[in-house]
N, CA, C and O atoms as a printed pandas DataFrame, in Angstrom:
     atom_number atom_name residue_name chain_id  residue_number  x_coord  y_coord  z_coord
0              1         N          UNK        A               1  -14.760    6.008  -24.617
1              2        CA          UNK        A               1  -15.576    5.328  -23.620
2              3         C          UNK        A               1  -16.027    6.381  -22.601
3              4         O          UNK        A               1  -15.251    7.209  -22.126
4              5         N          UNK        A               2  -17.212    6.307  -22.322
5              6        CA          UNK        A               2  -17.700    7.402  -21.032
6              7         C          UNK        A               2  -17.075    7.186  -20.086
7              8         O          UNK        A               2  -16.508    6.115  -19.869
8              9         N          UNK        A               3  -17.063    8.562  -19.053
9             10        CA          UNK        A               3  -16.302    8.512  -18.189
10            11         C          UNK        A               3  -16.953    7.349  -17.137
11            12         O          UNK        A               3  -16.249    6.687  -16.374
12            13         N          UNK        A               4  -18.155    7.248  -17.219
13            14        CA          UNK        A               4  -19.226    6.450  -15.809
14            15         C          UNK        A               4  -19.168    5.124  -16.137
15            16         O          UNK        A               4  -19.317    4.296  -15.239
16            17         N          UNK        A               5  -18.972    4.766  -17.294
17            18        CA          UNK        A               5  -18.537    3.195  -17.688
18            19         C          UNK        A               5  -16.704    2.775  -16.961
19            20         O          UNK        A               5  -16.217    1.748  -16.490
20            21         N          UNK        A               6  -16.301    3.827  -17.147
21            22        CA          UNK        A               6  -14.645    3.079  -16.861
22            23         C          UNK        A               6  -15.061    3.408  -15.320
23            24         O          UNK        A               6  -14.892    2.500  -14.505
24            25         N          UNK        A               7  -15.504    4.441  -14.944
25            26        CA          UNK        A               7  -15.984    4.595  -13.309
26            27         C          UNK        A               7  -16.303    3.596  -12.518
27            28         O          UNK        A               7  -15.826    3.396  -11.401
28            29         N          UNK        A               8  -17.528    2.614  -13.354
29            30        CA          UNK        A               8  -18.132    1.409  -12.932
30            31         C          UNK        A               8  -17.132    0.080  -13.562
31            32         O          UNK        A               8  -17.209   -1.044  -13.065
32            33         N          UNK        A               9  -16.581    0.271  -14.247
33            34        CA          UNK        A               9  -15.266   -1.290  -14.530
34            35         C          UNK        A               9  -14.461   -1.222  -13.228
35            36         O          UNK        A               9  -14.439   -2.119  -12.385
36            37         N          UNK        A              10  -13.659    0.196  -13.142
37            38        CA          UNK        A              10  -13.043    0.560  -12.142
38            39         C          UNK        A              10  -12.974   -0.243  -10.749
39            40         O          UNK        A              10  -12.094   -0.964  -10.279
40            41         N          UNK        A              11  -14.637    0.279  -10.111
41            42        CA          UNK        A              11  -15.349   -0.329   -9.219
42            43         C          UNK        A              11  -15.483   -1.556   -8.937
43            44         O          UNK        A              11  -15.279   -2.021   -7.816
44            45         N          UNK        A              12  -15.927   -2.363  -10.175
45            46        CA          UNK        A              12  -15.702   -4.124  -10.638
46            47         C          UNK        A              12  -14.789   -4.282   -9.707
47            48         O          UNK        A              12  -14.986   -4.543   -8.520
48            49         N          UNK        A              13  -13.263   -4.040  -10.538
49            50        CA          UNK        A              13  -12.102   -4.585  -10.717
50            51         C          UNK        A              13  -11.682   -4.385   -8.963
51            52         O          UNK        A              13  -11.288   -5.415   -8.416
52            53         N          UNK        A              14  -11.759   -3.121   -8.105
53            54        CA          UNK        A              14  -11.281   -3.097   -7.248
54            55         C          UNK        A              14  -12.165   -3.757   -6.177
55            56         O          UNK        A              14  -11.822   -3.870   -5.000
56            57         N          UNK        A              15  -13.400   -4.208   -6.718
57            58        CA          UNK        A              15  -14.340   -4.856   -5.325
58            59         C          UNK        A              15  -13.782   -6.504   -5.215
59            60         O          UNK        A              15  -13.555   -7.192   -4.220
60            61         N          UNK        A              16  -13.661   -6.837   -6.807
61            62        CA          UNK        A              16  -12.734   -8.559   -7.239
62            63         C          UNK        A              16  -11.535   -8.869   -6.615
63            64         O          UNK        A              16  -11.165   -9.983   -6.245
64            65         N          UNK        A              17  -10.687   -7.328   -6.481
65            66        CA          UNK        A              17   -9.709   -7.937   -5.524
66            67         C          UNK        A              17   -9.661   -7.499   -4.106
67            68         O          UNK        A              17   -8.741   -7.649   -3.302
68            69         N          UNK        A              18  -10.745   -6.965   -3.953
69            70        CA          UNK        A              18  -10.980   -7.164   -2.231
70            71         C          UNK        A              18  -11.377   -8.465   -2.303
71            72         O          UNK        A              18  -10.404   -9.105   -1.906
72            73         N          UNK        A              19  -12.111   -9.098   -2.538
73            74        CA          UNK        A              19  -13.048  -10.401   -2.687
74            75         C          UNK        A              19  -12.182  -11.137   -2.458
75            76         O          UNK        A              19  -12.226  -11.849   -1.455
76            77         N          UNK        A              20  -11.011  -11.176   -3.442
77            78        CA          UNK        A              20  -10.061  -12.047   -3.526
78            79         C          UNK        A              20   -9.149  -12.219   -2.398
79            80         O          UNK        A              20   -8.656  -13.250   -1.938
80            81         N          UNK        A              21   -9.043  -11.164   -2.094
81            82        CA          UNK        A              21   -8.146  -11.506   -0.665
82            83         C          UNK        A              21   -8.414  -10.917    0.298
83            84         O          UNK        A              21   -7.625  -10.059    0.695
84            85         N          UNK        A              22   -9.724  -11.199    1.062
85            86        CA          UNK        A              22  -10.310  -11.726    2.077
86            87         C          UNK        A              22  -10.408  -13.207    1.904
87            88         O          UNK        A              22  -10.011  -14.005    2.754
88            89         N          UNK        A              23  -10.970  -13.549    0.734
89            90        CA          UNK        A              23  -11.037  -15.324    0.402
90            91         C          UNK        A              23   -9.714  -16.008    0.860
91            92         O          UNK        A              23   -9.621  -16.811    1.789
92            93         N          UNK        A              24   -8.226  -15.353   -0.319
93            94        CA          UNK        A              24   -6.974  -15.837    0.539
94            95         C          UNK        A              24   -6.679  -15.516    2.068
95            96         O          UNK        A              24   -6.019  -16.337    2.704
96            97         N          UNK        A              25   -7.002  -14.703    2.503
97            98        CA          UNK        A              25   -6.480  -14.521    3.960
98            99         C          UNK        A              25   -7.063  -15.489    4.420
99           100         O          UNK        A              25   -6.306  -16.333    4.899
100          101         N          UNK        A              26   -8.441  -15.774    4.480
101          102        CA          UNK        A              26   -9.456  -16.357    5.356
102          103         C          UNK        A              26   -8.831  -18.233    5.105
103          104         O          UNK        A              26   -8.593  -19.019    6.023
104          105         N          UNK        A              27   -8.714  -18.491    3.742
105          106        CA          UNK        A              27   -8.099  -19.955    3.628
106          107         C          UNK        A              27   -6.747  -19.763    4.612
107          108         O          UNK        A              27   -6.394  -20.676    5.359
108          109         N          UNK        A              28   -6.125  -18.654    4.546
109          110        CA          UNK        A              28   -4.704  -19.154    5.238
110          111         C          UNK        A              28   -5.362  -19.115    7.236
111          112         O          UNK        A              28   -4.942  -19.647    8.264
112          113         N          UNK        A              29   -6.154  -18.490    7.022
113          114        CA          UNK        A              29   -6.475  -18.689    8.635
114          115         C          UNK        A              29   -6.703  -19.573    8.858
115          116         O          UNK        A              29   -6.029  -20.127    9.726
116          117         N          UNK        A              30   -7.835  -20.312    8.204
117          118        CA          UNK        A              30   -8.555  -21.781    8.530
118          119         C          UNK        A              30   -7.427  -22.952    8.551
119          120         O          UNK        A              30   -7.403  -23.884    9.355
120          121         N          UNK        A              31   -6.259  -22.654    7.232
121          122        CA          UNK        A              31   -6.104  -24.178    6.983
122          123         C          UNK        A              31   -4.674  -23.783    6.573
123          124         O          UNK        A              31   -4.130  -24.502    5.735
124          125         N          UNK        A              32   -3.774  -22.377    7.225
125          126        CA          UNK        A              32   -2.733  -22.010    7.164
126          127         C          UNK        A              32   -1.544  -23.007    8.304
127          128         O          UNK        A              32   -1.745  -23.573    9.379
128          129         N          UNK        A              33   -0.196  -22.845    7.363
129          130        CA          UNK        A              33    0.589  -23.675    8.558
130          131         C          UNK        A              33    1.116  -22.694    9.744
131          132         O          UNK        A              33    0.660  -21.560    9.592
132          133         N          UNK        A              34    1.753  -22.795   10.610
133          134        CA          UNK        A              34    2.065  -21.853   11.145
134          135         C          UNK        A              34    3.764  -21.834   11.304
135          136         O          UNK        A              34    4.090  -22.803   11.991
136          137         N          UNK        A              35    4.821  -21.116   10.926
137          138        CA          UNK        A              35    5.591  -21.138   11.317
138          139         C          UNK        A              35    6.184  -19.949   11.678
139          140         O          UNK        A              35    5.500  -18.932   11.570
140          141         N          UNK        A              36    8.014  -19.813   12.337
141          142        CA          UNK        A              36    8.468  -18.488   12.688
142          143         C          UNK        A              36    9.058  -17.923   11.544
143          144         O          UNK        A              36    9.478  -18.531   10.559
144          145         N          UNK        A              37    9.056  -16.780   11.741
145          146        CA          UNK        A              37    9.510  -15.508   10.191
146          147         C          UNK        A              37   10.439  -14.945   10.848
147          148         O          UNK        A              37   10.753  -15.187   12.014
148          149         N          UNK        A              38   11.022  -13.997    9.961
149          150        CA          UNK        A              38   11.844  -12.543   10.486
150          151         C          UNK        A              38   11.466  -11.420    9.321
151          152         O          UNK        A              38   11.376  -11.513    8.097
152          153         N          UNK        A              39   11.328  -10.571   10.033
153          154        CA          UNK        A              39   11.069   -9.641    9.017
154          155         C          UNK        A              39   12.369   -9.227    8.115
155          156         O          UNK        A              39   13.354   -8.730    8.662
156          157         N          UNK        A              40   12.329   -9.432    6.862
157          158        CA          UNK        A              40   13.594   -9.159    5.985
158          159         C          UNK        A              40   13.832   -7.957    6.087
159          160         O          UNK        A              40   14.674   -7.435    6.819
160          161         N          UNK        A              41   12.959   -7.347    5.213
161          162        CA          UNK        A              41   12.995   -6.070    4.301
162          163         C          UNK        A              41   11.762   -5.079    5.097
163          164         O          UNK        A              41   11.117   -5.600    6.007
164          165         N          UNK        A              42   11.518   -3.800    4.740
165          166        CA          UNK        A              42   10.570   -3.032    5.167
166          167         C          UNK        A              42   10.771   -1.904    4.551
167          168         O          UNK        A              42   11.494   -0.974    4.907
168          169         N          UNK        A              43    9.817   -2.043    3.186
169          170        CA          UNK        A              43    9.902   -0.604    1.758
170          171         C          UNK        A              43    8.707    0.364    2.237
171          172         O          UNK        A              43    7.509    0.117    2.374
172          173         N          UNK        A              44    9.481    1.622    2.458
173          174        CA          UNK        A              44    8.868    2.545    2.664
174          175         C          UNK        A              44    8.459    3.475    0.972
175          176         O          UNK        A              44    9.276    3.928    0.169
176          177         N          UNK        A              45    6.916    3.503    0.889
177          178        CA          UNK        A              45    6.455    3.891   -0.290
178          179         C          UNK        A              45    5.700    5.748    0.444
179          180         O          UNK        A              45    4.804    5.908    1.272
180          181         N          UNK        A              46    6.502    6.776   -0.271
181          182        CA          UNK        A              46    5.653    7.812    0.039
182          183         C          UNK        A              46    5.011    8.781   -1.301
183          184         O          UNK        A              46    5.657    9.249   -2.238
184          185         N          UNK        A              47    3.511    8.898   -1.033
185          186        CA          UNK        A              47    3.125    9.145   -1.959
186          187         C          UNK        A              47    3.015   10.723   -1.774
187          188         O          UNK        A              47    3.532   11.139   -0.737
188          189         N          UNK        A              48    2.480   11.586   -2.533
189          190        CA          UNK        A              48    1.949   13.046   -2.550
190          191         C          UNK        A              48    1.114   13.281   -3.640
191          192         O          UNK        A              48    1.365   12.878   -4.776
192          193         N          UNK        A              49    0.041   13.980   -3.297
193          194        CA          UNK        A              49   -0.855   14.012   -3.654
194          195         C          UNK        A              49   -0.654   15.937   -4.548
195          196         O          UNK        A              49    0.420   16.482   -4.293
196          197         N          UNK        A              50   -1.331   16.487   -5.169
197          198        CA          UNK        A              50   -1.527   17.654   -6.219
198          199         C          UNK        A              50   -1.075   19.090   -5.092
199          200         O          UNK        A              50   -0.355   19.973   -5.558
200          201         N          UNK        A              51   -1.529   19.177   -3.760
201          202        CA          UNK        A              51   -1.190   20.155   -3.041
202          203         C          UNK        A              51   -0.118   19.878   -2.392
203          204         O          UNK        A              51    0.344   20.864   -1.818
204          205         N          UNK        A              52    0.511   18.842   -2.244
205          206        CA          UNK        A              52    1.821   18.947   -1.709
206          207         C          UNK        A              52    1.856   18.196   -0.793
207          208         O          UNK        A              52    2.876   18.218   -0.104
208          209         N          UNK        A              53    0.554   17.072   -0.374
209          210        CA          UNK        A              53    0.967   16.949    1.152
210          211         C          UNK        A              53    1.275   14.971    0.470
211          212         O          UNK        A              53    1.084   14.424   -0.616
212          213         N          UNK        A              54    1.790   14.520    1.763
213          214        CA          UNK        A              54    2.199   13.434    1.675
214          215         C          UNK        A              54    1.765   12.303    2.188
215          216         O          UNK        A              54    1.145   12.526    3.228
216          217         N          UNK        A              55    1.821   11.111    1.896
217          218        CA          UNK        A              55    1.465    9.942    3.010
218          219         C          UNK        A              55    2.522    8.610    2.283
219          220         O          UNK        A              55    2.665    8.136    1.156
220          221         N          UNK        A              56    3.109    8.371    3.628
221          222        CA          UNK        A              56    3.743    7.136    3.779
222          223         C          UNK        A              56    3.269    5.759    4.323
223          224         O          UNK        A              56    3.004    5.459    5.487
224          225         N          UNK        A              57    3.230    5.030    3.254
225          226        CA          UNK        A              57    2.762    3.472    4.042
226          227         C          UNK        A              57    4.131    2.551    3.621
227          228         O          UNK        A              57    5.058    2.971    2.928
228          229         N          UNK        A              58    4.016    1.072    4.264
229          230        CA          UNK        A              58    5.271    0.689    4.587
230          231         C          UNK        A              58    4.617   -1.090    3.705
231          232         O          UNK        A              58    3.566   -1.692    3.926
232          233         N          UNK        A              59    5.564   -1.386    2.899
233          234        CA          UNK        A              59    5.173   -2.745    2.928
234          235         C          UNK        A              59    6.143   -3.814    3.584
235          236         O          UNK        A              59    7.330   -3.531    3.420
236          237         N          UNK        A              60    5.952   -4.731    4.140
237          238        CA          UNK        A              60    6.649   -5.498    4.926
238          239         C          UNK        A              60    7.050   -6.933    4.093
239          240         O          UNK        A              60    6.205   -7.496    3.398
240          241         N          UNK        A              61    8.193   -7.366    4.216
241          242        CA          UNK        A              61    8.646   -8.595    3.769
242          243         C          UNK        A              61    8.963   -9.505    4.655
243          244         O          UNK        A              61    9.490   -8.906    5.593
244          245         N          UNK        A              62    8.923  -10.696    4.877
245          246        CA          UNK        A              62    9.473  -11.826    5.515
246          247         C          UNK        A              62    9.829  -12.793    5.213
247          248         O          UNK        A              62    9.285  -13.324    4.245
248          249         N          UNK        A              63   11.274  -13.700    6.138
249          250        CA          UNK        A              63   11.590  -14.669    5.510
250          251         C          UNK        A              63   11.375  -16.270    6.401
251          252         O          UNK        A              63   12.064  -16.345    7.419
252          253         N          UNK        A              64   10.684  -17.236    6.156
253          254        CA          UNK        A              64   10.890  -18.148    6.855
254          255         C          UNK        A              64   11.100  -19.640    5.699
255          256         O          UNK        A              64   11.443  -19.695    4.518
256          257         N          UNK        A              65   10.768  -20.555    6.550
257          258        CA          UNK        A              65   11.009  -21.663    6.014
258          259         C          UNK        A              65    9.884  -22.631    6.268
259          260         O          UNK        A              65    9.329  -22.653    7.367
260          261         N          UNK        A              66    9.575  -23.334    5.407
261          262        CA          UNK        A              66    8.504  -24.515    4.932
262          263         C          UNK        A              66    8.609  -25.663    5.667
263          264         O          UNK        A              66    9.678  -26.207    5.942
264          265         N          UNK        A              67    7.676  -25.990    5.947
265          266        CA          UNK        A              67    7.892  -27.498    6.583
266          267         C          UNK        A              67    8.517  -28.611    5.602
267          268         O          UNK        A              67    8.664  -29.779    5.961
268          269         N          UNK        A              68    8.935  -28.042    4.090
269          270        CA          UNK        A              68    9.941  -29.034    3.589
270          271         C          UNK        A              68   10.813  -28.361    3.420
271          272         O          UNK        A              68   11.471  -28.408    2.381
272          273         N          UNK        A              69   11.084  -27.478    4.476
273          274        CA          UNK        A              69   12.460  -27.065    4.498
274          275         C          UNK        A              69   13.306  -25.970    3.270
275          276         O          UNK        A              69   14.497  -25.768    3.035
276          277         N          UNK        A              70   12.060  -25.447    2.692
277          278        CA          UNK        A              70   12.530  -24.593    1.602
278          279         C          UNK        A              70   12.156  -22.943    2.484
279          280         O          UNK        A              70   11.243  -22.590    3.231
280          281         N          UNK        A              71   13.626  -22.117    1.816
281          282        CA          UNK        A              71   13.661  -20.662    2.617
282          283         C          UNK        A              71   12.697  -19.937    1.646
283          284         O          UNK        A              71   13.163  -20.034    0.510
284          285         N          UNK        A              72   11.484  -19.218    1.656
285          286        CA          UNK        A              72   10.795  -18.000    1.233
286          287         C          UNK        A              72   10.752  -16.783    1.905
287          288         O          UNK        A              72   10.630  -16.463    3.088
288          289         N          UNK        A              73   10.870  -16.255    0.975
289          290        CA          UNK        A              73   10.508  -14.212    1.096
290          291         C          UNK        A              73    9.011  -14.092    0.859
291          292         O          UNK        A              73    8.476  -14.744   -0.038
292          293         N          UNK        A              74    8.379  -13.336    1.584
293          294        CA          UNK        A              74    7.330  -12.896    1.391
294          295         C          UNK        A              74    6.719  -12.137    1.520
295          296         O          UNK        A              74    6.487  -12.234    2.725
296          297         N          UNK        A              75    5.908  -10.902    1.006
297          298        CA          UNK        A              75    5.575   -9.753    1.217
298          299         C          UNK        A              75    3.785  -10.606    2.112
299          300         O          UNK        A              75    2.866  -11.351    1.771
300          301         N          UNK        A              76    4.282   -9.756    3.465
301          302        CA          UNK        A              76    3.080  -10.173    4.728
302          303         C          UNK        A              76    2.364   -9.295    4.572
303          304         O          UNK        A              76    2.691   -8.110    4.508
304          305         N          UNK        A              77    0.467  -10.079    4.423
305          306        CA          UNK        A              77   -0.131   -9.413    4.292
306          307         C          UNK        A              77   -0.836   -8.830    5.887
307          308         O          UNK        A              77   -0.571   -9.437    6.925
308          309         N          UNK        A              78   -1.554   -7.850    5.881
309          310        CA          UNK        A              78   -2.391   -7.881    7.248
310          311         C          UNK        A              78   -0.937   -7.320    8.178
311          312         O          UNK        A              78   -0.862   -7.562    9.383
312          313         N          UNK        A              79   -0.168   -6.788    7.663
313          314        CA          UNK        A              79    1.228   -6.679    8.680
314          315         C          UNK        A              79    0.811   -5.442    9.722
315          316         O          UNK        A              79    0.258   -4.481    9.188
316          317         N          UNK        A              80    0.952   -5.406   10.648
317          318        CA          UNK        A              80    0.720   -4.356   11.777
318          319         C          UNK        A              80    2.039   -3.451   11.478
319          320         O          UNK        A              80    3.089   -3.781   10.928
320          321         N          UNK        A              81    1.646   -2.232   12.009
321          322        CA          UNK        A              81    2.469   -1.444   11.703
322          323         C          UNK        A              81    3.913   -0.904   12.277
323          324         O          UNK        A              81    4.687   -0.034   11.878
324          325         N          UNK        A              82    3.933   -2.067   13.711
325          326        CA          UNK        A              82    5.333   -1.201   14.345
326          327         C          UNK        A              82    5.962   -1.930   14.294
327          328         O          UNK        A              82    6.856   -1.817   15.133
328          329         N          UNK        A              83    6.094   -3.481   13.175
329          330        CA          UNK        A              83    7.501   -4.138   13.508
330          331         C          UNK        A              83    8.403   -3.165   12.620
331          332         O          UNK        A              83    8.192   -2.190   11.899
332          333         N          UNK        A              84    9.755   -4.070   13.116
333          334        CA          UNK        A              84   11.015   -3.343   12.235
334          335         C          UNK        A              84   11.861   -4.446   11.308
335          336         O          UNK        A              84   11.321   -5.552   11.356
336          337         N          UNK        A              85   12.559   -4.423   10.824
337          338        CA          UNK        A              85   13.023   -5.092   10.086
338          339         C          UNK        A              85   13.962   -5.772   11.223
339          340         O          UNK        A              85   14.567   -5.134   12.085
340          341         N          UNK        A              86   13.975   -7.375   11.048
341          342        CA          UNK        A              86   15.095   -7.968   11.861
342          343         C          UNK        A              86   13.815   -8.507   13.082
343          344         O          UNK        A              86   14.189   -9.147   14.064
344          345         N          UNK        A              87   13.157   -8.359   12.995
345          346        CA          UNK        A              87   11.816   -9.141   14.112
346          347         C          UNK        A              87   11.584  -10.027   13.979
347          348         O          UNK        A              87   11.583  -10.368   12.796
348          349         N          UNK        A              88   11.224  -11.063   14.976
349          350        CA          UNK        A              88   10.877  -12.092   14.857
350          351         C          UNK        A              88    9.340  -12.106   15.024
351          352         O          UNK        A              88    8.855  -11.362   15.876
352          353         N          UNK        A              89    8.562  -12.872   14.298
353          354        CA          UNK        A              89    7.174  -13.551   14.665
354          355         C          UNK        A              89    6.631  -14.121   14.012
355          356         O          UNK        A              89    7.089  -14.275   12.880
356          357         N          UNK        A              90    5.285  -14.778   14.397
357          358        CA          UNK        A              90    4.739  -16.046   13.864
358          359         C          UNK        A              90    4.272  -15.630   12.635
359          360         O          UNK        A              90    4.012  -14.455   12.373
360          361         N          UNK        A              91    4.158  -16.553   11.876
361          362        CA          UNK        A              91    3.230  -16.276   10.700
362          363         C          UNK        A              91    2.387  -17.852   10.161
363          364         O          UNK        A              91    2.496  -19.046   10.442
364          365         N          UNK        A              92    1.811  -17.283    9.545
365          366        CA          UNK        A              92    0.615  -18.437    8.831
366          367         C          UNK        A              92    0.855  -18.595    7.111
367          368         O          UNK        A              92    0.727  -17.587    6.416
368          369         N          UNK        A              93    1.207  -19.916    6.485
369          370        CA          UNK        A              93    0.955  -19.509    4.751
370          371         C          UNK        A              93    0.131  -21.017    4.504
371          372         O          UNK        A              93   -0.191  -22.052    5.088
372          373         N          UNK        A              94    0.068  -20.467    3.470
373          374        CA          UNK        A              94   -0.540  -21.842    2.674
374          375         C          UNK        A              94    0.339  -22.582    1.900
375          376         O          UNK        A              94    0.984  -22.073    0.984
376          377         N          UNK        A              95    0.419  -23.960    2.263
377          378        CA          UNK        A              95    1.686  -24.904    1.703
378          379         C          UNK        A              95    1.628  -24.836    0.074
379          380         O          UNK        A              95    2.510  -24.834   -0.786
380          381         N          UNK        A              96    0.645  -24.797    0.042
381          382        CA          UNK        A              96    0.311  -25.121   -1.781
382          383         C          UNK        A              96    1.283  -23.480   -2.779
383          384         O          UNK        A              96    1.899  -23.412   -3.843
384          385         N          UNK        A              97    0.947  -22.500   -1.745
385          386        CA          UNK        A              97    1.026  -20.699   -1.538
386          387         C          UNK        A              97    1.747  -20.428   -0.882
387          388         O          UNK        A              97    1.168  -19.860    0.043
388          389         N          UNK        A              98    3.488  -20.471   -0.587
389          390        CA          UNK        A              98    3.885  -20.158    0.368
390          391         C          UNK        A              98    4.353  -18.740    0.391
391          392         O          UNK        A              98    4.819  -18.201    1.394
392          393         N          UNK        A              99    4.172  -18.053   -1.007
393          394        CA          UNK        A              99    4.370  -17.032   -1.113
394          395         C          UNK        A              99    3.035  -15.665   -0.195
395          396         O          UNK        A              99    3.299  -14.507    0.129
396          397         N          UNK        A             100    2.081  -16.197   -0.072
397          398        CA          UNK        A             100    0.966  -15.455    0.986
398          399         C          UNK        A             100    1.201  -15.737    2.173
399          400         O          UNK        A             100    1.115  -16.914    2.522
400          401         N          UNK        A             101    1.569  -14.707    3.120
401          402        CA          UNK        A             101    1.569  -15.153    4.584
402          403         C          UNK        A             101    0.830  -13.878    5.319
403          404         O          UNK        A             101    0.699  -12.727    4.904
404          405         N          UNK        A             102    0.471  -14.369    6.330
405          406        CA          UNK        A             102   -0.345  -13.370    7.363
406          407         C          UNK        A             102    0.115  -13.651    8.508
407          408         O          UNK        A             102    0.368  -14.835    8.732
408          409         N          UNK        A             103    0.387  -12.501    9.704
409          410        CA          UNK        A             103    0.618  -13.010   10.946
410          411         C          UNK        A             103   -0.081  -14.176   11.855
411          412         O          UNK        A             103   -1.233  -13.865   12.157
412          413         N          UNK        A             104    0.129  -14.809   12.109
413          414        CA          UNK        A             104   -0.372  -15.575   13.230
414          415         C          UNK        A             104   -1.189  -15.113   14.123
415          416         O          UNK        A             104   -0.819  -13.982   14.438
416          417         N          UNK        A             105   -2.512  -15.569   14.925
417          418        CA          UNK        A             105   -2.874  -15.114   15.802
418          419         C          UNK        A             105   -2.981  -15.303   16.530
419          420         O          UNK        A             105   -3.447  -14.481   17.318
């Protein structure tokens, strides 16, 4: 396969899931519940690149509970970067989705 064909699938595939979740974020804004979290977990991923140098990004987990009372973990999307693990704050999911959450605003 040419290289400019998988170049342009590539492109597809990564514009579909931007698409995609702006669409989910934006439903959990409009028509998200709101409840309190704690931040569980906080996985530090560091990458390096061919010359040596590095970059660290952090993904964030949280745990709250459903308005029927069921406990979820959830990797928060949109997470700002200086909580720590053991924080408290609001968050937003979708009941149907409780596995997507975004901070509150």
């Amino acid at each position: 396969m040419p290289t400019f064909v998988i170049f342009v699938i590539g492109v597809i595939v990564l514009f579909a899931v931007i698409f995609f979740k702006l669409k989910r974020n934006k439903a959990i804004q409009e028509n998200g519940i709101e409840a309190d979290a704690v931040v569980s977990r906080v996985v530090e991923h560091e990458d390096r690149d061919d010359d040596g140098h590095s970059e660290v990004t952090y993904t964030y987990y949280v745990r709250y509970q459903t308005q029927d009372r069921k406990t979820v973990e959830a990797k928060l999307g949109n997470a700002p970067a200086y909580i720590r693990e053991g924080a408290a704050l609001r968050i937003k999911y979708l009941p149907d989705k409780p596995k997507y959450v975004i901070p509150a605003k």
